[in-house]
C-alpha positions as CSV (number, residue, x, y, z in Angstrom):
1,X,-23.3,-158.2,3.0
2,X,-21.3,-161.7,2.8
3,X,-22.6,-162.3,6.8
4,X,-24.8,-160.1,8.9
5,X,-22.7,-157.0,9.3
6,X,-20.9,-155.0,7.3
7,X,-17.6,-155.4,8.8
8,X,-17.4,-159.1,7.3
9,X,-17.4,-157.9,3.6
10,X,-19.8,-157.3,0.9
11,X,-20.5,-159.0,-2.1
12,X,-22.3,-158.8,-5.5
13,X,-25.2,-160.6,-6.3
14,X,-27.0,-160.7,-9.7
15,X,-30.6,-161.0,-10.3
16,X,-31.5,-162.4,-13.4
17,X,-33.8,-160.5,-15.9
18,X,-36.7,-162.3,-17.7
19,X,-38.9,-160.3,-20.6
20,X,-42.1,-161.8,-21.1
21,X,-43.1,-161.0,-24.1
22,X,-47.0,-161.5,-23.4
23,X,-46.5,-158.5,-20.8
24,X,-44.2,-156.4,-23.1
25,X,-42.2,-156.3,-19.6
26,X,-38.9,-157.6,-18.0
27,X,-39.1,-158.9,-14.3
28,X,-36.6,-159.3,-12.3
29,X,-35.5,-162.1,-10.6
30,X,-34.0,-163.8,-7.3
31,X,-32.8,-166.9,-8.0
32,X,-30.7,-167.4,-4.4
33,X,-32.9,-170.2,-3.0
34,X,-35.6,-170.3,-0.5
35,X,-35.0,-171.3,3.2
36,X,-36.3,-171.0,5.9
37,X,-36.8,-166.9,6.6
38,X,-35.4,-166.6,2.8
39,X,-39.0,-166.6,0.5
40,X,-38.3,-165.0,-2.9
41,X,-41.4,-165.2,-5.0
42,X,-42.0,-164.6,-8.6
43,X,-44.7,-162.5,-9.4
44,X,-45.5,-159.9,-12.5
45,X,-46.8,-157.4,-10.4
46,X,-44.5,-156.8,-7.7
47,X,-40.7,-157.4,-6.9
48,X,-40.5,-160.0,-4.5
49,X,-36.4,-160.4,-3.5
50,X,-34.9,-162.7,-0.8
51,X,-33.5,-159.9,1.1
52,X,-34.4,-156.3,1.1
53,X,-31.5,-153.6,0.6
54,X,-30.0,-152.3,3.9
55,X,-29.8,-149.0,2.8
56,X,-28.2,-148.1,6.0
57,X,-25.1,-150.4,5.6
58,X,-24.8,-148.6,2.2
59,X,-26.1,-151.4,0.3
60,X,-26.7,-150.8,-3.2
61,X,-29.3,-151.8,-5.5
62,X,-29.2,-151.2,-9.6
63,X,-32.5,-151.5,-10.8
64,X,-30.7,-152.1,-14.6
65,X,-31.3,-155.1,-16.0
66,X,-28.1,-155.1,-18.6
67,X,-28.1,-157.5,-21.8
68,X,-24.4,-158.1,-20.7
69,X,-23.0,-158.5,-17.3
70,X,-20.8,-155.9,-16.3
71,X,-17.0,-155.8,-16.9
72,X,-16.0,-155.1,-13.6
73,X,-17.7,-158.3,-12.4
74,X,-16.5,-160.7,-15.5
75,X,-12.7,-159.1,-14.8
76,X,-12.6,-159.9,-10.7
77,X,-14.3,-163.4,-12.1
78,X,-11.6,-164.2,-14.4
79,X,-8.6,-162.8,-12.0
80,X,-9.7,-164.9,-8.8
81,X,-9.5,-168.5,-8.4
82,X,-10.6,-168.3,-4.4
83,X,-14.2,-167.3,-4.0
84,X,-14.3,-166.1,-0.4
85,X,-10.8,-164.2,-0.9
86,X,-12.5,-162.5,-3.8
87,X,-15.7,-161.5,-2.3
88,X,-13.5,-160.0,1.1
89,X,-11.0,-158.2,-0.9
90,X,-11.7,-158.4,-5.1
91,X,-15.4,-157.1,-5.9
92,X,-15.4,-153.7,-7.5
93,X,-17.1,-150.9,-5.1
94,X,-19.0,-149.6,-7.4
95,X,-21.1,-150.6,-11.0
């Protein structure tokens, strides 16, 4: 969600995917920031986000870590010059 309920919009976030080759394994990870409440850890062991999925607001999580970003995405980035008008009304609903 964009604010704390879902009637103020979603938006997409990306994760970034890391494969460490020492580990043969690619981690997943939060680069939003740290503040106070927000604590997103790196860690090979276990998934440590900034916020957990609200599964009840019909928040969506893709476990996929892609080698490209996904069209959808790069198209609404291109067509919109107005961040907050693209993340109310210009994000695909759906990956």
């Amino acid at each position: 969600m964009i604010f704390d309920s879902p009637d103020k919009g979603y938006c997409l976030h990306t994760l970034n995917g890391v494969y460490l080759s020492s580990l043969n394994k690619w981690i997943r990870l939060d680069a939003r920031g740290n503040k106070p409440g927000v604590q997103a850890e790196f860690s090979t062991n276990e998934e440590i986000l900034a916020f957990s999925i609200q599964e009840k607001f019909d928040e969506k999580d893709y476990p996929i870590i892609y080698l490209e970003p996904n069209p959808k995405t790069i198209a609404a980035l291109k067509k919109n010059t107005d961040a907050l008008e693209m993340y109310r009304y210009h994000l695909p609903d759906r990956l």
